[in-house]
C-alpha positions as a printed NumPy array, in Angstrom:
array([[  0.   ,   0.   ,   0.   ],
       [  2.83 ,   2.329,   0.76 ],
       [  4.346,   1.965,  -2.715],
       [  0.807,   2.103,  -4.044],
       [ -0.035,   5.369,  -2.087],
       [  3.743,   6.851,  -3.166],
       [  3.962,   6.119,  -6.721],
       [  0.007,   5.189,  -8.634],
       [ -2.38 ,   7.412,  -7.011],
       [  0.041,  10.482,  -7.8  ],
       [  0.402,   9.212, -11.417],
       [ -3.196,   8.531, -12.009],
       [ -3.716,  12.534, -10.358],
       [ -1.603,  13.68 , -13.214],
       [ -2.811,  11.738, -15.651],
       [ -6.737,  12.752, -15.159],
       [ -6.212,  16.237, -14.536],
       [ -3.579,  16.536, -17.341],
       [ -6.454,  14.801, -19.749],
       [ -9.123,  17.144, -18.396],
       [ -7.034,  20.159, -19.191],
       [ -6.682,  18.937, -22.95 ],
       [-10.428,  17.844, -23.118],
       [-11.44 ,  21.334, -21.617],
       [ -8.809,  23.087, -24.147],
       [ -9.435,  20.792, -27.672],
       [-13.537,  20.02 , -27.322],
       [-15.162,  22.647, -25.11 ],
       [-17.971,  23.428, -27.662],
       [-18.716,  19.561, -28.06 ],
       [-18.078,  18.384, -24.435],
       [-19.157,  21.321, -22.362],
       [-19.548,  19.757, -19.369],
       [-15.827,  19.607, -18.655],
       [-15.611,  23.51 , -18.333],
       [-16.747,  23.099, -15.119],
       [-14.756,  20.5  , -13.844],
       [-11.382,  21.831, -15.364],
       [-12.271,  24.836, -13.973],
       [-12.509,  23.419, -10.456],
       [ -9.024,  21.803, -11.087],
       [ -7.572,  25.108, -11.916],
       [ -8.846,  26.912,  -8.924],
       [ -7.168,  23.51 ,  -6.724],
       [ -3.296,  24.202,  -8.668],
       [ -3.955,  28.116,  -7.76 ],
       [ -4.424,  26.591,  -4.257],
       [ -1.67 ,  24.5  ,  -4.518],
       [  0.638,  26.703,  -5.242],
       [ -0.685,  29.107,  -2.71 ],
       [  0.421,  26.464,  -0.339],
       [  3.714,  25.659,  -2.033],
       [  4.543,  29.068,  -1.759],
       [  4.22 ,  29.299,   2.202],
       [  6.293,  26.374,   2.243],
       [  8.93 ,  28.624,   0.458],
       [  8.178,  31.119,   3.369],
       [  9.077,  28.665,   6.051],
       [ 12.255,  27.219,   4.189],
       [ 13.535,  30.134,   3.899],
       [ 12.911,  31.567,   6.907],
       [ 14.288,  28.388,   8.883],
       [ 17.222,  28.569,   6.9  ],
       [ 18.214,  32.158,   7.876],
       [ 17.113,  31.743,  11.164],
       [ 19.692,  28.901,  11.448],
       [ 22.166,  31.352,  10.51 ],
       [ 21.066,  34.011,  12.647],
       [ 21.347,  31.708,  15.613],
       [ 24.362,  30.234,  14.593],
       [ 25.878,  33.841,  14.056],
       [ 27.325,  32.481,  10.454],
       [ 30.376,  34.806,   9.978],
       [ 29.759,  37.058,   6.999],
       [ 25.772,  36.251,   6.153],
       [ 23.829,  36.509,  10.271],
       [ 23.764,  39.767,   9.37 ],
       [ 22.135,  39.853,   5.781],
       [ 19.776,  36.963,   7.437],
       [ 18.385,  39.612,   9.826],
       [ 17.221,  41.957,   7.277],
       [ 16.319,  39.555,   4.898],
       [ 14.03 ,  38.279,   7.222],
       [ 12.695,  41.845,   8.383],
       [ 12.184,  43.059,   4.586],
       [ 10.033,  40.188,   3.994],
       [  7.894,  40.476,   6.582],
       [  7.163,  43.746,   6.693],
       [  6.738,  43.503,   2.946],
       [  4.254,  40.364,   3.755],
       [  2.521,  42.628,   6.605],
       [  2.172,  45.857,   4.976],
       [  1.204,  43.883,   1.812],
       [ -1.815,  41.467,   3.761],
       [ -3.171,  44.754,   6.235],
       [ -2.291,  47.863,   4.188],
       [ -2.623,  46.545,   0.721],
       [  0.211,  46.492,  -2.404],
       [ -1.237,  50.507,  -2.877],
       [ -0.189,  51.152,   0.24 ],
       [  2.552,  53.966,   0.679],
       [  5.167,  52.163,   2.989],
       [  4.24 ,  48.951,   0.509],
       [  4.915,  51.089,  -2.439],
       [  8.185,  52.445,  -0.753],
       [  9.895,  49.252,   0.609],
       [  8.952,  48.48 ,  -3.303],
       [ 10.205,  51.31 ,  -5.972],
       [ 13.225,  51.526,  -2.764],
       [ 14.621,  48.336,  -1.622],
       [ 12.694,  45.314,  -4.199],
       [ 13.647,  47.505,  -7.197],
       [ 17.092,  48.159,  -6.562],
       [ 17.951,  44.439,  -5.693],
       [ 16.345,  43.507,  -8.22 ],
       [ 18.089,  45.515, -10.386],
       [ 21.721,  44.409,  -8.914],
       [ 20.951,  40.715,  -9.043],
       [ 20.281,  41.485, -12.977],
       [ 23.954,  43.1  , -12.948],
       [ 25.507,  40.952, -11.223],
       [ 24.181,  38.048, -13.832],
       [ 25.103,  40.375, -17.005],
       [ 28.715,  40.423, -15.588],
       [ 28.78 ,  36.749, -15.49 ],
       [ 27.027,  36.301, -18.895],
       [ 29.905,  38.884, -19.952],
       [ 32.757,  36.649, -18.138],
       [ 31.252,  33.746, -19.891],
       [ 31.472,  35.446, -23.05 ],
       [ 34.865,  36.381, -22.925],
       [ 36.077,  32.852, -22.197],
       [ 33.49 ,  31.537, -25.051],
       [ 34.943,  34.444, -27.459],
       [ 37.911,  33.018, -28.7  ],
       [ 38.527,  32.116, -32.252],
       [ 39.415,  28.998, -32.307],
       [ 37.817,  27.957, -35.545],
       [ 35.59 ,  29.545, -38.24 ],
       [ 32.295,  29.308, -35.969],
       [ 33.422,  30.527, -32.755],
       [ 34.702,  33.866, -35.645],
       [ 31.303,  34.097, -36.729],
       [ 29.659,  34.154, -32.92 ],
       [ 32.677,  36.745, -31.966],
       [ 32.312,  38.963, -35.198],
       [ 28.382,  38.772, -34.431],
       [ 28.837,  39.352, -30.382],
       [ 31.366,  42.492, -31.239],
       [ 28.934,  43.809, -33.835],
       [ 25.587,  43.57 , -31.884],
       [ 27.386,  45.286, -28.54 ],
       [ 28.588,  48.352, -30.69 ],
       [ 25.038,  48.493, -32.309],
       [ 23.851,  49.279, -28.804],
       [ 26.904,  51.426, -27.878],
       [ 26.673,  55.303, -28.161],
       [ 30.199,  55.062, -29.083],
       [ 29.784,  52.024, -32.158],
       [ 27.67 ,  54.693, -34.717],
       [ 30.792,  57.094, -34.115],
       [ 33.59 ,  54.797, -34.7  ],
       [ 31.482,  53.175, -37.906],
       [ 28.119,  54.1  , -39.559],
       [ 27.356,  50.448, -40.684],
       [ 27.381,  49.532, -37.336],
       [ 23.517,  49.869, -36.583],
       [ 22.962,  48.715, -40.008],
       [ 24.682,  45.583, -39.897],
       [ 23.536,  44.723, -36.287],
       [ 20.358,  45.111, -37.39 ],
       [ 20.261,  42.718, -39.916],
       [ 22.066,  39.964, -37.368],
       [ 19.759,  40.769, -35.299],
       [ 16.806,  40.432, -37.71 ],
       [ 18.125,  37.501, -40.274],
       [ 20.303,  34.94 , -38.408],
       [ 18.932,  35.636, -34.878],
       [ 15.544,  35.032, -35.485],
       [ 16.145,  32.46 , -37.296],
       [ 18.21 ,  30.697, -34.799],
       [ 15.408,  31.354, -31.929],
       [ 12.683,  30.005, -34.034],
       [ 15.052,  26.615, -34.326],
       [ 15.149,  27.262, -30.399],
       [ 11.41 ,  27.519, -29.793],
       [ 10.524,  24.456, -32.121],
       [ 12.825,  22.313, -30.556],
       [ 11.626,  23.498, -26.682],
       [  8.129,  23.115, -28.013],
       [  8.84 ,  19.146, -29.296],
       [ 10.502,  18.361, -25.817],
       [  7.547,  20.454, -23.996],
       [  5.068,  18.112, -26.073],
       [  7.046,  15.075, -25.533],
       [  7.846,  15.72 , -21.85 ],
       [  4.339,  16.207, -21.328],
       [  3.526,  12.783, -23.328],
       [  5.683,  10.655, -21.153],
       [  4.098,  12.319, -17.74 ],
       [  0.573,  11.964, -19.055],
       [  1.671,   8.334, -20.072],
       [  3.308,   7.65 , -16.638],
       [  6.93 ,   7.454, -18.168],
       [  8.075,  10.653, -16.865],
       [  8.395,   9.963, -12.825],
       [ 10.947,  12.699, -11.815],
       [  8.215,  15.016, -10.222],
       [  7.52 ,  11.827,  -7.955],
       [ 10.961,  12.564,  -6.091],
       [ 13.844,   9.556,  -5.908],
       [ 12.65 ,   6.011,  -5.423],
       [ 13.871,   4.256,  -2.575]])
């Protein structure tokens, strides 16, 4: 019963609601009786994750309150207001509403400008990355480098200056072989999406089931 209760009754969840969803999606006019029901499961996954994301709440809160106790040298301290921005984000946010104006200021003042960091902090390792990738070893890691140089002085104030054809020839990178090469990206993603979901409709795919013991 325990392996029963672990591994089938999960599988046969995801394999009913998954064939509701595409019954609901493909033949609402000529089953309409399903709207219903797959609206029902939607509202249950909004409260699923609802719950989920409290369980982020308490994860990370127990793990920064283990370093706050703990005094971990170099992060106790970034713990502490971690743990006070969130909750008085999560207070103000439940009691004074997101329109509030100490909601609105923790916001545009402290969210904003993290956010903003934690995007520059990943641009300068997407740039470190690049500068290890960019090396010429052979005629396709040229092209990528010619392309990479081209397309930054496109968006440099300085790249029109040194040469007009700059913009120009960005451009068309930008517009010919880029697309391109992203609609090759989104087909593929789209066949493993489709497939992925195949093999967990089908009971194949079992990694959302955690390890087996």
């Amino acid at each position: 019963m325990s392996l029963l209760r672990q591994r089938e009754i999960p599988i046969g969840i995801t394999l009913i609601a998954g064939f509701l969803m595409l019954i609901d999606y493909y033949f609402r006019a000529e089953i309409p009786q399903v709207a219903g029901i797959s609206t029902t499961v939607q509202r249950w996954a909004v409260i699923i994750a609802a719950f989920a994301l409290l369980i982020g709440l308490i994860n990370i809160t127990r793990i920064h309150l283990n370093h706050l106790m703990k005094r971990t040298r170099g992060q106790w301290i970034f713990s502490v207001w971690c743990l006070f921005i969130m909750y008085l984000m999560i207070v103000v946010g439940l009691f004074g509403t997101v329109r509030h104006p100490i909601y609105q200021w923790l916001y545009t003042n402290i969210f904003l400008p993290i956010d903003a960091a934690m995007y520059s902090i990943l641009a300068l390792f997407i740039s470190s990355a690049a500068y290890r990738a960019f090396r010429a070893r052979n005629f396709e890691a040229f092209l990528m480098l010619a392309s990479g140089i081209i397309t930054m002085m496109m968006n440099a104030p300085i790249g029109e200056i040194i040469w007009k054809g700059f913009p120009v020839v960005g451009d068309w990178i930008m517009m010919v072989p880029n697309v391109a090469a992203q609609r090759a990206f989104l087909i593929c993603a789209v066949v493993g999406a489709v497939s992925l979901g195949i093999r967990t409709l089908l009971g194949m795919e079992r990694g959302y089931l955690g390890r087996e013991e």
